[in-house]
Every structure is written in C-alpha cells, then in structure tokens.
C-alpha positions in Angstrom: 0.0 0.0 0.0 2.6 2.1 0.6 4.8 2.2 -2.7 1.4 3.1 -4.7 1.5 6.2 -2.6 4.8 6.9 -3.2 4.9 6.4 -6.5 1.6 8.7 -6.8 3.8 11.9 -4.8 6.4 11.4 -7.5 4.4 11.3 -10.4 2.3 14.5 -9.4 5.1 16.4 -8.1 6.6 16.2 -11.5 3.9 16.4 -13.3 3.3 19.5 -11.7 6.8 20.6 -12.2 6.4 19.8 -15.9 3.3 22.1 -16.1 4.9 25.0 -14.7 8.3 24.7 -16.9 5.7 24.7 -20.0 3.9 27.6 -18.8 7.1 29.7 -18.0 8.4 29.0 -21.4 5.3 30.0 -23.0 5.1 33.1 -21.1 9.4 34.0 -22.0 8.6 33.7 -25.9 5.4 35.1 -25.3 7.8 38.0 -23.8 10.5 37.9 -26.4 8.3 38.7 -28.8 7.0 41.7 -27.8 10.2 42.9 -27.5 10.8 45.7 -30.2 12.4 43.9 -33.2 13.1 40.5 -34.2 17.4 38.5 -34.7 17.3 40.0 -38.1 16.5 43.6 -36.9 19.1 43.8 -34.1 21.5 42.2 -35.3 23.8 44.7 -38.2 20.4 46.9 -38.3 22.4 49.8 -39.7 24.2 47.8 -42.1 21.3 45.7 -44.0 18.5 47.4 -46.0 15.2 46.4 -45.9 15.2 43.5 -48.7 18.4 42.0 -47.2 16.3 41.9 -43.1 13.6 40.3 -45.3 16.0 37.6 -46.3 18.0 37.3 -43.2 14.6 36.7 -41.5 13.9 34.1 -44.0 17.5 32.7 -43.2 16.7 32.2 -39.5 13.3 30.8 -39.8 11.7 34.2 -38.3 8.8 34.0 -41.4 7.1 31.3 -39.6 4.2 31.9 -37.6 5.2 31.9 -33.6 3.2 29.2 -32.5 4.7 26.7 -34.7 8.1 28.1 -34.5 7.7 27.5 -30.5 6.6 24.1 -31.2 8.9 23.3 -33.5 11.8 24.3 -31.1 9.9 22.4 -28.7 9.9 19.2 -30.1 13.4 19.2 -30.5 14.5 20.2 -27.1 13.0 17.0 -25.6 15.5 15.0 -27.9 18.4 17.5 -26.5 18.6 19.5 -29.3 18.4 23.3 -28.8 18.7 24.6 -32.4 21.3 26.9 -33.5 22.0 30.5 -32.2 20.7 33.5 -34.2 23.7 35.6 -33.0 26.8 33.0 -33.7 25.5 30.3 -35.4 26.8 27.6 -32.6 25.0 25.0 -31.7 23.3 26.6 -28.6 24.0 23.3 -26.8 27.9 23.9 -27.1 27.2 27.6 -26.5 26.0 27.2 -23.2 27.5 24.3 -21.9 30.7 26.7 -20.3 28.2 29.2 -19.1 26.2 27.1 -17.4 29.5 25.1 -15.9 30.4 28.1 -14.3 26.6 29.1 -13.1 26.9 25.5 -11.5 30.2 26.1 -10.1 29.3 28.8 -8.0 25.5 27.5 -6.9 27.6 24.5 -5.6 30.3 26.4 -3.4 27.2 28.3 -2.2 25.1 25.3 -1.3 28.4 23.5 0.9 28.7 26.9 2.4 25.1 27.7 3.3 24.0 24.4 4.7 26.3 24.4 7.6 26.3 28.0 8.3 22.6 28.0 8.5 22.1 24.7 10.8 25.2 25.8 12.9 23.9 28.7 13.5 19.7 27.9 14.1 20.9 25.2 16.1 23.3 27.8 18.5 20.3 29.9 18.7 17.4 27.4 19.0 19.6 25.9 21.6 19.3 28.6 24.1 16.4 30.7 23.0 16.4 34.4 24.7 19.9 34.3 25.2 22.0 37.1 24.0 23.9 34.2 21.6 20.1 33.9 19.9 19.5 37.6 19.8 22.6 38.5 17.5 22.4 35.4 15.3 18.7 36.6 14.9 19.4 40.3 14.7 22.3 39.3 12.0 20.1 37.0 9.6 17.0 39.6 9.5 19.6 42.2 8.6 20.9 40.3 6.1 17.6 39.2 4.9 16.2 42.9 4.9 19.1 43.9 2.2 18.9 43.2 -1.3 21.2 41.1 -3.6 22.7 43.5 -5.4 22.9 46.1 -2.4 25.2 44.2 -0.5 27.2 43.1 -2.9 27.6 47.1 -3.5 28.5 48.0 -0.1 30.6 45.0 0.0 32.7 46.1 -3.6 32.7 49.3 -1.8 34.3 48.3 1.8 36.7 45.0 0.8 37.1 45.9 -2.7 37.7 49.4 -3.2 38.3 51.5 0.3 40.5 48.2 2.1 41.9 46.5 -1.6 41.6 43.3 0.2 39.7 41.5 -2.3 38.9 41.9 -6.7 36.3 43.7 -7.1 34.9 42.3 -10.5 36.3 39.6 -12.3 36.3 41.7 -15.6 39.7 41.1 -17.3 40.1 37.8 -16.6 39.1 34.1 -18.0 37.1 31.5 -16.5 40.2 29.4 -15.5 40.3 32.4 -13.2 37.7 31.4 -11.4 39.6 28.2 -9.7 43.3 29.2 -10.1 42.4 32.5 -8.4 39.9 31.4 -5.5 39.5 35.5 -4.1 37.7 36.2 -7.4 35.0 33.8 -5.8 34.5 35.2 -1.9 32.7 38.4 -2.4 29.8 36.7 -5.1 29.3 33.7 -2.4 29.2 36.0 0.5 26.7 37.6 -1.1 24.9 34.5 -2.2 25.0 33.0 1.0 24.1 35.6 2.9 21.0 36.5 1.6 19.5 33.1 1.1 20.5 31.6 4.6 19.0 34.6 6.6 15.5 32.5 6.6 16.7 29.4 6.5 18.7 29.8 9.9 15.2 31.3 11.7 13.4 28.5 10.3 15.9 26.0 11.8 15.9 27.8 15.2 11.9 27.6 15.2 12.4 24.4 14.5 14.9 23.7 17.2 12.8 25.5 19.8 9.7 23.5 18.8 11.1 20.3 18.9 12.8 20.8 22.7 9.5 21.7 24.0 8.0 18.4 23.0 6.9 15.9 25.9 9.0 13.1 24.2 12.6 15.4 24.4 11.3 15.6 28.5 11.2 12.0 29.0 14.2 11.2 26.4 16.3 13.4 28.9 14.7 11.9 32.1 16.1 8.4 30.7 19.1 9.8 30.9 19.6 10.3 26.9 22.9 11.5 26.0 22.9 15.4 24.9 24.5 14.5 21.4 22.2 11.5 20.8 19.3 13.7 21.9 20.3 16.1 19.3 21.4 13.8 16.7 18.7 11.2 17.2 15.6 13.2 17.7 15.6 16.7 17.7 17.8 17.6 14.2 15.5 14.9 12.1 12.1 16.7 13.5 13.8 19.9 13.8 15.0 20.3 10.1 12.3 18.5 7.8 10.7 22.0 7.7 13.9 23.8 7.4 14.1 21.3 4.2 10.8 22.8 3.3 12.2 26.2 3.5 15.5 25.2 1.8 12.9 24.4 -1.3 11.8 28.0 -1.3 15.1 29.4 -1.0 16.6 27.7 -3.6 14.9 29.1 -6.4 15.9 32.7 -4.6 19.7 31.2 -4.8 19.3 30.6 -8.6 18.1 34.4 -8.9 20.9 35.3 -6.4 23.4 33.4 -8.7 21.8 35.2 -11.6 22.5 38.5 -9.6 26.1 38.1 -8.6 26.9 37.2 -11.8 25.7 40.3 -13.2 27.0 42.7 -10.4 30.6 40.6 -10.3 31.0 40.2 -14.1 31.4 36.8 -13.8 30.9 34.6 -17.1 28.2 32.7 -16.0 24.7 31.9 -17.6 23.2 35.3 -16.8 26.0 37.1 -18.7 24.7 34.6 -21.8 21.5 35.8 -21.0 21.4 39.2 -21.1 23.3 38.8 -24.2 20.7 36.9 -25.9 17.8 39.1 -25.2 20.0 42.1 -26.5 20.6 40.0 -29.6 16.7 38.6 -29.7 18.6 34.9 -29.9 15.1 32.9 -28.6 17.0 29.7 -29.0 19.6 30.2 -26.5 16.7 32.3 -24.3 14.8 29.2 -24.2 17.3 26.5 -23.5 18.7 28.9 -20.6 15.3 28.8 -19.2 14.4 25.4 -19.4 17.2 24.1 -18.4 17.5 26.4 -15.1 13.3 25.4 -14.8 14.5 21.8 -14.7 17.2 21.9 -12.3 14.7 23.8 -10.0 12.0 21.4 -11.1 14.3 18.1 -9.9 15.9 20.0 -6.8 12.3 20.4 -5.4 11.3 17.2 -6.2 14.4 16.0 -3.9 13.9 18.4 -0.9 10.5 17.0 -1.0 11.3 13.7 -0.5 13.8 14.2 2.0 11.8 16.2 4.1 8.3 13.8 4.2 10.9 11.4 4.9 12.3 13.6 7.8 8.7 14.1 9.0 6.9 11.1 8.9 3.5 12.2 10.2 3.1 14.1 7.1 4.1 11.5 4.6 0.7 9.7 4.4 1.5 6.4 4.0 5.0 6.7 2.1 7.4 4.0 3.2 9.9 4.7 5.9 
C-alpha cells in the first residue's frame, strides 16, 4: 500500500513541475516577442537594408508563424537538441555548456557553504532561546535578509574591494580558468549568495529547534538519561530540520536568482551574462534553453527536498514507506 502512494507523490510532483516549466516557457517567448524587433532587426540593423532583413529573417526561420516556430523548437529540445544560435551560429548546446558550468560552479560552493552556516547557527540559537547568543544570530540574519542582492554586494565592492583592496572587485579582465586558479575572485559573489539566502533558513531551523525541545518526548528522552549528542542527533535535528528542508525548497529558487544577480554585479561569465546577451541579440534559441534548463534543475531540486523532508517528517508523509 505504501509504494502506490509513493509512486503517486512522485508522479504529481513532477507532473506539476512539468506544467509549470511549459507555462514559464510559454510566457518567456510570449515576452520575447514583444520585444521591439526581431534576430534579423538587431542584429547589423544599420548595415542591411530592408530587402536584405527580409531575407535574413527568412534565413533564421523568423517568417514562420510563432506558434509553430515555439513548437517546433519544442519538439526538438526533448530529444536534446536546442537549435542553432541566431547571434553566432553555434549549436546553442555547445554555446552554453561553459556558461552554465560556471553558473553550476558557483551554486555548488554556495550550497556547501550555506547548509552548515545555517544549521550551525539555528541550532546555536534554537539551543538557548532568549539568550544574547540567539538575539545576535537573529538580529544578523534579518539584517541580512532585509538587504537586497545587489545592495550588498555594492557596499561590500565598496568596503573589501575598493576602500580596504583586500579583495577583486569584479572579475572583468580575466578568464574562466580564473575562477579556480584564483579562489578571491569567488569570496565576495558567495558572500553575497549565502548571505541572503541563509537569513531564513537559519530562523526557520531555530523555530524548528525550539519547537522540537518543548515536546513531551525530548522531556522524558532526557529523564532516561539520553545523552545530549544522541538527543540532538537522534531526535531533535530529524524533526527539527524537515521544515527547514521545506524552507530550503523556497530558498533555492531565490539562490538561482541570487546566482543570476552576482553574476551580473561581479561580471562573472556565467549563464546570466549569456542571457542578457541573448535578449539584446533577440537569440530565442539560446533564451529558451537557458530557461528550461534552469526550470529543470529547479523542477528536480524540489522534487528532492521534497522527498527528503516527508521522509524527515513522517507524520506528514501519508503512507510513504519509511
């Protein structure tokens, strides 16, 4: 009885997943094309005449109707197969792939630093609730919270970078090889990534903490004479972070934006400098494999948290196997 049910979670999870990646890419080409001008236009607009647009947009496929254009590219990107970029004329597959290498490079640096920080710290505060240690790790992740992405990583360009020269400021002028040969390229973006996204998750692991202690079974665990670290190991972190879990789900589509963010503030030559460049340049086929592929790493790193944290918390997994 229980796999059924499992089985059922995973299947509408992702089907649900699948529904919103098709609607977001709807809505992106609905959005590209009301952008003023088409590939053809933008691209050497002051060069080619009317009659030589005409046949440039004939060139790129830009004379079919929208609909079946979408579709079109559509059907091929389930096999793999992005298409070919209106800008360069790469495949949009090997256009990408060092972009998005990089993207991934810093979201994973961010993720090793940001799970630790935040249960360190929600635990240290959960721990002793009231206590001065509480009230600055508190007061220090609302602050943080409170300040936008590319504010702090403003102040922070301004105050390490410029005023103390203890860090780059931008990593404009370099090359990606940069980015591990030269790891103080990579502190001020992932200060700034982590910063902002672990501000909630650390109060929502110090709810959790503080829940969890005042439960009638941590009483009598402790009357038994239960060990402090087994008590924390054994029964309050497994109730205490399935909603921080929860939260982490929520937060990690506000990490992809982040990473979107730093990128764009640092100069880095991730995915959201290939992105800004293909709206300038109209290139819908490198627009929409940027999208859906970001939409299906979200769409999988959901699906994950999910299952991890019904796991965690059993009472609200409804019959899936423990």
């Amino acid at each position: 009885m229980a796999a059924p049910s499992f089985g059922r979670f995973v299947l509408r999870r992702t089907g649900i997943g699948v529904g919103q990646l098709l609607v977001l890419l709807v809505l992106v080409f609905v959005l590209s094309l009301l952008l003023p001008g088409d590939a053809a236009d933008v691209q050497n607009n002051n060069v080619l005449g009317a009659d030589q647009r005409a046949e440039a947009r004939q060139l790129l496929g830009l004379d079919v109707a929208p609909v079946r254009r979408f579709l079109d590219w559509l059907a091929r990107a389930v096999t793999g197969d992005f298409g070919v970029s209106y800008a360069s004329g790469e495949r949009v597959g090997a256009l990408i792939l060092q972009p998005f290498l990089t993207t991934g490079l810093m979201a994973v640096l961010a993720l090793a630093l940001l799970l630790p920080i935040a249960v360190a710290a929600g635990f240290a505060a959960g721990l002793r609730p009231g206590s001065l240690r509480d009230r600055v790790i508190t007061s220090v992740s609302i602050g943080f919270d409170s300040v936008p992405d590319f504010v702090l990583a403003v102040l922070l360009v301004t105050y390490l970078a410029v005023n103390l020269r203890l860090l780059p400021a931008t990593f404009l002028g370099t090359d990606q090889d940069t980015l591990l040969a030269r790891p103080e390229y990579l502190v001020l973006p992932l200060i700034v990534m982590v910063a902002r996204v672990a501000a909630p998750l650390v109060r929502q692991v110090r709810a959790g903490v503080v829940d969890v202690l005042d439960q009638p079974y941590i009483a009598q665990a402790r009357r038994l004479g239960v060990g402090r670290g087994s008590l924390l190991l054994r029964h309050v972190a497994p109730n205490a972070l399935g909603p921080a879990l929860q939260e982490l789900g929520r937060t990690g589509d506000g990490l992809l934006s982040g990473v979107l963010i730093v990128e764009a503030v640092f100069v880095l030559p991730g995915i959201a400098s290939e992105l800004i460049g293909a709206i300038g340049n109209r290139d819908d086929p490198v627009i929409l494999a940027i999208v859906s592929i970001t939409g299906v790493v979200a769409v999988v790193v959901n699906l994950l948290i999910d299952l991890v944290g019904r796991r965690l918390v059993p009472r609200s997994a409804e019959g899936m196997p423990r």
